[in-house]
N, C-alpha and C positions, 0 to 999 in steps of 0.2 A: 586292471593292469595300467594306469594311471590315464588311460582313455587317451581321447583325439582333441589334441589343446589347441584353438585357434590364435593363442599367444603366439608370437612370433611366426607364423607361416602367413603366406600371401594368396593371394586370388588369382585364379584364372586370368583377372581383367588387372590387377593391379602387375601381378608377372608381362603381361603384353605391354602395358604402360613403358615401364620401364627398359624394354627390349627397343620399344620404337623411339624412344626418349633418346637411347642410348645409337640409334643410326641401323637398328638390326629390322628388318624385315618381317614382316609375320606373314608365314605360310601357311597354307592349311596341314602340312608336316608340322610344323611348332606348335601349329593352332590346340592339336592333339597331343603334341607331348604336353604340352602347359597346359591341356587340362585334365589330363592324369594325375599331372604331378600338382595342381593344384588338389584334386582331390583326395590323393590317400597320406596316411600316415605309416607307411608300409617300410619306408626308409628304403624303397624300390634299388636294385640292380639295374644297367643300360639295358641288360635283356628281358628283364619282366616290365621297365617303362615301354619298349620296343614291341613286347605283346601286348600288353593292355592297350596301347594307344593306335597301333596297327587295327583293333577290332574297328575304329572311328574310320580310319585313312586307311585299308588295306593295301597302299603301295608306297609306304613307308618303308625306310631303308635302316638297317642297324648305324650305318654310318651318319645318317640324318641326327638320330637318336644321340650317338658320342659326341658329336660335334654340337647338339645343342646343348646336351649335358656339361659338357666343359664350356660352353658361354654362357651357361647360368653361372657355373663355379665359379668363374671368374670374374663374372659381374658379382658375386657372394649373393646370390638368391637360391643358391643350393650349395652346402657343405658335402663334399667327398669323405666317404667314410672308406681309407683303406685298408685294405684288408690283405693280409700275407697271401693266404691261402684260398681264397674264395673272392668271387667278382666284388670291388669296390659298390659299396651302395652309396645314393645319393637323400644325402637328411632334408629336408624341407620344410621343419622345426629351425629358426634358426637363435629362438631363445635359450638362455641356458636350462641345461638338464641333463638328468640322466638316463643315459640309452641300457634298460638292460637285456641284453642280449641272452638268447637259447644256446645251449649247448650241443642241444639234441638237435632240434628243427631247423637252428639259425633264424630264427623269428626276433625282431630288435622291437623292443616299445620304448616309449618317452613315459618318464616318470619327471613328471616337474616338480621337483624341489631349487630350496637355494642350494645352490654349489659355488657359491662364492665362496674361491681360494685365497684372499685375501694376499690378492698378486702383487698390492701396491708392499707389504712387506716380504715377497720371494724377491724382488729387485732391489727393494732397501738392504738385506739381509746376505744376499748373492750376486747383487747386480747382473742379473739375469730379468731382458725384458721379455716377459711373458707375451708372445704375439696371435695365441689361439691355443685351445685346452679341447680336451674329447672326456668326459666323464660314462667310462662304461662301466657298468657289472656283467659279473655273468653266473649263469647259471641255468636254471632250468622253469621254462613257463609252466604257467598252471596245465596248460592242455597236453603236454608232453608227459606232466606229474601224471593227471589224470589215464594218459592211456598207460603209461609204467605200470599203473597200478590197476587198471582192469587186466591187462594182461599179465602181471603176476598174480591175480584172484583165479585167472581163467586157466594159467599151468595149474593151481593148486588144487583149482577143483576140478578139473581131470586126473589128476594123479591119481 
């Protein structure tokens, strides 16, 4: 499912670099969120960074959590993926690609391809300056196929 790209995401140590660079403190709260979020390719929610990073710092606060999340955001060391209906997740890919996303599970993977939109002609053509793009599909992961279909093998052979 185009696997875990170390193109464009950052370290643990280069994430704190940057944080301290920029005048931010490093807690042993952050210390744990940044290295969650350095770790997975999960394209995490505040409340799944919130549990996994809690197992490290068990007195870790969800509001710790949101408020580091939007100071990665806004330093751009994490892209906000918003979402209408279901908790914004946070990308940590921040090479281009494309996210495709589950229908069923809501599982997001990164498939690197080029997705270059050839932006310098939507602004020649529209004059429209292109300031940030989200390339999803959707559809449905191999492992969601896979139970679809044992469990329609398993109604048919009980029938």
């Amino acid at each position: 499912m185009g696997g875990r790209s170390k193109i464009g995401r950052r370290s643990e140590e280069e994430l704190k670099e940057v944080l301290r660079t920029s005048g931010c403190r490093i807690t042993p709260q952050r210390s744990a969120i940044l290295r969650y979020i350095a770790s997975t390719d999960t394209h995490p929610s505040a409340r799944r960074v919130f549990e996994e990073a809690r197992k490290t710092y068990p007195g870790l606060s969800l509001a710790t959590v949101y408020n580091t999340l939007e100071t990665l955001g806004r330093m751009g060391l994490v892209k906000v993926m918003d979402f209408q209906a279901t908790d914004n997740r946070h990308e940590t890919n921040l090479y281009p690609h494309i996210n495709l996303i589950c229908n069923i599970c809501g599982a997001i993977y990164d498939f690197d391809a080029d997705v270059s939109l050839h932006l310098d002609r939507v602004e020649k053509k529209l004059g429209f300056e292109v300031q940030g793009y989200r390339m999803e599909y959707y559809g449905v992961c191999a492992r969601c196929k896979a139970l679809a279909k044992e469990s329609f093998q398993k109604q048919t052979s009980d029938a």
